[in-house]
N, C-alpha and C positions, 0 to 999 in steps of 0.2 A: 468378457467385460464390455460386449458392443451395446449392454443397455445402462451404460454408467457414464454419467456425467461429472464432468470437471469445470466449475466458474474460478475463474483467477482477476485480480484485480490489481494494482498496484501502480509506483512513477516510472520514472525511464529505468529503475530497477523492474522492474517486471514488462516491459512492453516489448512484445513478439519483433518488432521492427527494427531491435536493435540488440537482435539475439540473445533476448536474454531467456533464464530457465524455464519461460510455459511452453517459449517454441521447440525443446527438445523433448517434452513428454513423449509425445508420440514417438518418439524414437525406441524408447522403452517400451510402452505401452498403447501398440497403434490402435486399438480399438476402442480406446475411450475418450468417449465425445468432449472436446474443450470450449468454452468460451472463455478468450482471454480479454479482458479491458484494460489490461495494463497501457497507462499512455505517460509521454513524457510530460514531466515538473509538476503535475497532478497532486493536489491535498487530499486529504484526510475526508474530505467534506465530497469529491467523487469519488474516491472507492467505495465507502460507504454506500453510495447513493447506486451506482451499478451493479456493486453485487446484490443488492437487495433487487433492485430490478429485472437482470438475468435473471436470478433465484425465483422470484413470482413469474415472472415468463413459462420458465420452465412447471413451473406448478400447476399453472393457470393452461397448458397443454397435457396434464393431467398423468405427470413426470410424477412416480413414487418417490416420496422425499429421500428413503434410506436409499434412490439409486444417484442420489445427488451429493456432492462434496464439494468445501467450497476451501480456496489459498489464498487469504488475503495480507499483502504484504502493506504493510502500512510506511507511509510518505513522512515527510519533514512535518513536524505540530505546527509551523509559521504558516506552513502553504494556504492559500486560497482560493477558491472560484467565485466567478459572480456570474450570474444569471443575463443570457444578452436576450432582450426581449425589446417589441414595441417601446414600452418603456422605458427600460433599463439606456438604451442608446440615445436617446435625450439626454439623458441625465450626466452621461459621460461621451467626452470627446472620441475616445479612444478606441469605443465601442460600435461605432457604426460599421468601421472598415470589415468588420468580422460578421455580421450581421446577415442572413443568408434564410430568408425567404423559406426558400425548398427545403434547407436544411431542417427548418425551425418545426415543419410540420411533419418529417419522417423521426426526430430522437423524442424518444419517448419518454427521456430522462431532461427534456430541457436542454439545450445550446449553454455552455457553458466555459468562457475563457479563465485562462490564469489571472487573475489579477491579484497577487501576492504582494507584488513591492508597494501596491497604496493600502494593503490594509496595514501593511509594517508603520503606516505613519500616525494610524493612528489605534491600534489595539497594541496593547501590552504584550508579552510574550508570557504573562499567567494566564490573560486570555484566550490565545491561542491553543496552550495547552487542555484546557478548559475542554475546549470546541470541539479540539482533537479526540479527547477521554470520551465526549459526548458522541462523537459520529461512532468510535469501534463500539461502545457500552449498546447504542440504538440497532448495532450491525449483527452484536452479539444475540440480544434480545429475540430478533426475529427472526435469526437461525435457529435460535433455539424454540421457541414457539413456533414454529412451523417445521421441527423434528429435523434438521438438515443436520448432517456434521461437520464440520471445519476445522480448520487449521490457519493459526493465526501469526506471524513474523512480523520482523522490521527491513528495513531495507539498510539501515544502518543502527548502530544503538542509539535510537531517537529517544530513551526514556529514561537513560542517562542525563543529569543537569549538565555535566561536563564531557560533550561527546564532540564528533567527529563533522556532525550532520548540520543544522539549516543556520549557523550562525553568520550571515552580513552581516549585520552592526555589531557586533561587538563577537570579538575570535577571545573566547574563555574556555578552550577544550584544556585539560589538561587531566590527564588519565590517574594521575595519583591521588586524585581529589574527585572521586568520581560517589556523586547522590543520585538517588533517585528524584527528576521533577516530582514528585508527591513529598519528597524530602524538605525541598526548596522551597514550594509552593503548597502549606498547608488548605487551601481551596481545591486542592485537584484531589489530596486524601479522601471525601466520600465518594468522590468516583473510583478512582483506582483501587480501593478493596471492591468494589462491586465486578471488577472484571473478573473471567474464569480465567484464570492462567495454566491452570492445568493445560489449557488448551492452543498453548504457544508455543513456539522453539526458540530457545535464543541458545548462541552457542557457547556461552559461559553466565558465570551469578550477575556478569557488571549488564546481562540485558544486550549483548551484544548479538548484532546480526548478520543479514543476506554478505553485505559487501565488506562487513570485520571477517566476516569465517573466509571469505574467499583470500579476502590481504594475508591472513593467516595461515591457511593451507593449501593456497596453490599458486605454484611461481609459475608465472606470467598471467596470472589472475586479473593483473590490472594492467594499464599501458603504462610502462617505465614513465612517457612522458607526461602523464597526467598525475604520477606519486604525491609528486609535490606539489599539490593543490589538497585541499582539504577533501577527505570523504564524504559522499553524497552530490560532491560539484563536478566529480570524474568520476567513469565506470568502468565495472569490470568489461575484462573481455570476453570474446565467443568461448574461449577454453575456461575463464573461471565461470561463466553461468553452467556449462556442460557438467563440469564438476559437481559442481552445487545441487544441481536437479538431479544425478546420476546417485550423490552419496546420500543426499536430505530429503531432496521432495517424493523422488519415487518411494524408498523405505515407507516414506508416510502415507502414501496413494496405498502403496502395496498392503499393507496393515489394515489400512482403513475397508478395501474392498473384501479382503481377506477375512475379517470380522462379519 
């Protein structure tokens, strides 16, 4: 497997720096090449945007596509980035501090901070969903037209109306009442039949995901002192990601290379 590549993507569920599942692959599977971009509080709108970028890097050094496979675990639907440019830090106070010269001319994806909590003030959370449907549908697309395989999650049941995941303003999780957003929000139905589902895991019908299967099947999965805070605003630990890659993701790397 040393000519077989791995791109991962995903929020502080997926980011190597805080032990979560792409830093253990190698454990399992030390010879296959990773790029992980998993970073913390990250939307829908950077995963999107780096796996598609890795994925063409890789291509563009003239990488066989069927030796490439891509894990994207998809963020909260609310989250946002904005672009920090020349521009862009005029235009907002907030944006300068971050603003970095050198940086701006080695990402080749663009400089790009959170800025989540001002687009809440003023997009709706149908929009958001929207946005969200729109970056995996664009992500789907060009894995697919450019022959790549993948494998798609959530970091939490973000696709549930009534879940666990990116609710500040208004805490309406409650599990007995659980729709599909495409349920809720008939604007997101011609997107959401357009996605391949086939090609996702979630670990039950309600669309549950990375951090419901670890609360689920592995004690001490989470920090006792973070229970009590809502999912998606506390993480698992180094034993529930180990798990989780050891019984999920490898299974699917394995099959996937195996094919």
């Amino acid at each position: 497997m040393s000519d077989k590549y791995l791109v991962t993507s995903g929020c502080s569920y997926s980011d190597v720096s805080l032990n979560a599942w792409p830093k253990h692959i190698n454990n399992f599977l030390p010879n296959l090449s990773t790029i992980n971009k998993g970073a913390s509080s990250r939307g829908n709108d950077y995963i999107s945007r780096t796996i598609i970028n890795s994925v063409q890097s890789l291509l563009k050094k003239g990488i066989d596509p069927k030796k490439i496979f891509v894990l994207g675990c998809w963020s909260g639907m609310q989250r946002h980035d904005i672009l920090i440019n020349n521009q862009s830090v005029k235009m907002h106070y907030e944006l300068k501090e971050h603003y970095n010269e050198i940086h701006q001319n080695k990402n080749f994806i663009g400089d790009w901070m959170i800025f989540s909590e001002k687009w809440w003030k003023i997009l709706p959370d149908e929009q958001s969903y929207i946005i969200s449907l729109e970056n995996i549908l664009r992500t789907q697309w060009f894995l697919q037209n450019n022959h790549i395989n993948y494998h798609f999650f959530t970091f939490v049941n973000t696709f549930a109306y009534y879940n666990y995941s990116e609710f500040w303003k208004d805490n309406h999780f409650d599990k007995d009442k659980t729709k599909t957003i495409s349920e809720v929000f008939p604007s997101t139905k011609y997107l959401w039949d357009m996605i391949d589902w086939n090609k996702w895991w979630f670990s039950n019908q309600n669309y549950d995901g990375l951090g419901n299967w670890i609360l689920q099947n592995v004690k001490g999965g989470y920090d006792e002192n973070e229970l009590g805070g809502i999912m998606g605003h506390n993480h698992p630990t180094k034993k529930g990601h180990l798990e989780f890659c050891k019984k999920i993701i490898i299974p699917i790397l394995r099959k996937n290379f195996d094919d």
